[in-house]
C-alpha positions, 0 to 999 in steps of 0.5 A: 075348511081352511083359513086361506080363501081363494076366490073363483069366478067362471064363465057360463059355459058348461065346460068353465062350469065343470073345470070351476068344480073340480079346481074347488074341489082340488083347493078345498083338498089342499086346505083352502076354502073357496067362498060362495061369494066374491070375499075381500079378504081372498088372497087370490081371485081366480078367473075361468074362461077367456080375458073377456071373463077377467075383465068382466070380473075386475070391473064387477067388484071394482079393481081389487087389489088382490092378485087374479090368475085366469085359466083359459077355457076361451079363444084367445086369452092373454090374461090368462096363465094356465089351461085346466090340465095345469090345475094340480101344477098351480095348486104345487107351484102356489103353495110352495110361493113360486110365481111373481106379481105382474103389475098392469097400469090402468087407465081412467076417464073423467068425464064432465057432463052438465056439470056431473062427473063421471069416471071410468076405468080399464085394463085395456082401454078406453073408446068414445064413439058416437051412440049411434053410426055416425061421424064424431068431431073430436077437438084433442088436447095432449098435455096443454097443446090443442092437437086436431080436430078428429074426424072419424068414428071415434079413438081409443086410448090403450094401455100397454096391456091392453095394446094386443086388444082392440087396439092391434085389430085398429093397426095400433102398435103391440107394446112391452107391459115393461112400458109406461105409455098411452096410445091414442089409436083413431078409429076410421079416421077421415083424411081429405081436404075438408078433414085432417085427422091423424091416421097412425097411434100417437104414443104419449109419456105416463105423466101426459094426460088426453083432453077431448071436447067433443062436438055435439051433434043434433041427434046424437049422443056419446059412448064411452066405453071400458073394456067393453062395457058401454056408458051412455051420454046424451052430451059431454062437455069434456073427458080426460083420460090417462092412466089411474092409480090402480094397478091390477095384479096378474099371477105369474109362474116362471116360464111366463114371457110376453113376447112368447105370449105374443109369438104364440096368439098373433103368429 
């Protein structure tokens, strides 16, 4: 067994299962070690299957700051850098230092809720909606400027990484990763004469923060939900969100480019 540690992590599917085997099996063949648990001291965390895969992994051991590299056994995913016919390539294009680091912001929220605080991250983005099918009232801050009172499902607040997720499907804007901004994207945003929301994405600077007090309503309760994993709150009192000071790092190999990434999942 060697002394650099690699960590793999693979979705349940027989087939992430299967390529998990045999990419240890390669490692373990090219001096690393692959640990039977998640091990800080990794120098790489590898994730088998789609983005929902890395992003599960990311938020079970809370953001680490080693480098992750996914291989892409799901539909869509973007995080991920290489398909399982590419393992002998990265285990050659690894060892020799061929790759660069891409460094994607995050975004938190703090959440007050009866004098508790709560905060949540994402790599992609973060969404309040009512716990249950109904029209949430959100009275929205940016920086110290009271902006609306939103009335619809509910928004979410992306990052740049995340603007290709739920945020394209929502009609938010496909943003660069090169690029430091938020963007506030309403979900089903109610528009008429008793109700004024906005109805397009708002783009905001890095250095702005998003404040909500949402209204409480008799019977409902609150989700703020991460990258998918959903937090339950029977009322809140104020969320903030912007970007957090965790940075994820995703392994890069020379012929990557996002808007080819783009061309190839969207067109």
């Amino acid at each position: 067994m060697g002394d650099r540690m690699i960590n793999i992590f693979a979705n349940e599917d027989i087939y992430s299962r299967e390529v998990r085997k045999l990419l240890r099996r390669k490692l373990e063949q090219s001096g690393f070690s692959v640990p039977k648990q998640f091990t800080p001291e990794a120098e790489l965390v590898v994730s088998i299957g789609g983005d929902g895969a890395l992003l599960r992994t990311l938020h079970e051991y809370d953001f680490p700051p080693i480098p992750f590299l996914g291989i892409n056994t799901g539909h869509l995913g973007f995080f991920q850098e290489i398909h399982p016919d590419e393992l002998d390539e990265f285990i050659f294009l690894y060892k020799q230092g061929r790759y660069d680091i891409q460094n994607l912001k995050t975004v938190k929220a703090d959440v007050l809720e009866s004098g508790k605080g709560y905060m949540y991250k994402g790599l992609n983005e973060i969404t309040i909606k009512a716990d249950n099918p109904s029209t949430i009232h959100l009275n929205i801050s940016i920086g110290n400027s009271f902006i609306e009172r939103f009335s619809g499902d509910g928004i979410l607040v992306c990052t740049p990484a995340g603007s290709t997720a739920y945020n394209y499907s929502l009609g938010g804007s496909i943003v660069d990763p090169r690029l430091s901004i938020l963007q506030i994207t309403p979900i089903a945003p109610m528009n008429t004469t008793a109700y004024r929301s906005f109805t397009s994405s708002v783009v905001l600077p890095e250095e702005l923060s998003v404040t909500v007090h949402p209204e409480l309503r008799k019977g409902s309760g609150f989700l703020v939900i991460a990258d998918g994993m959903e937090h339950r709150h029977g009322c809140i009192d104020k969320m903030v969100l912007g970007f957090s000071e965790t940075e994820v790092n995703l392994l890069r190999f020379e012929h990557y480019d996002f808007w080819t990434k783009v061309k190839s999942k969207f067109l």
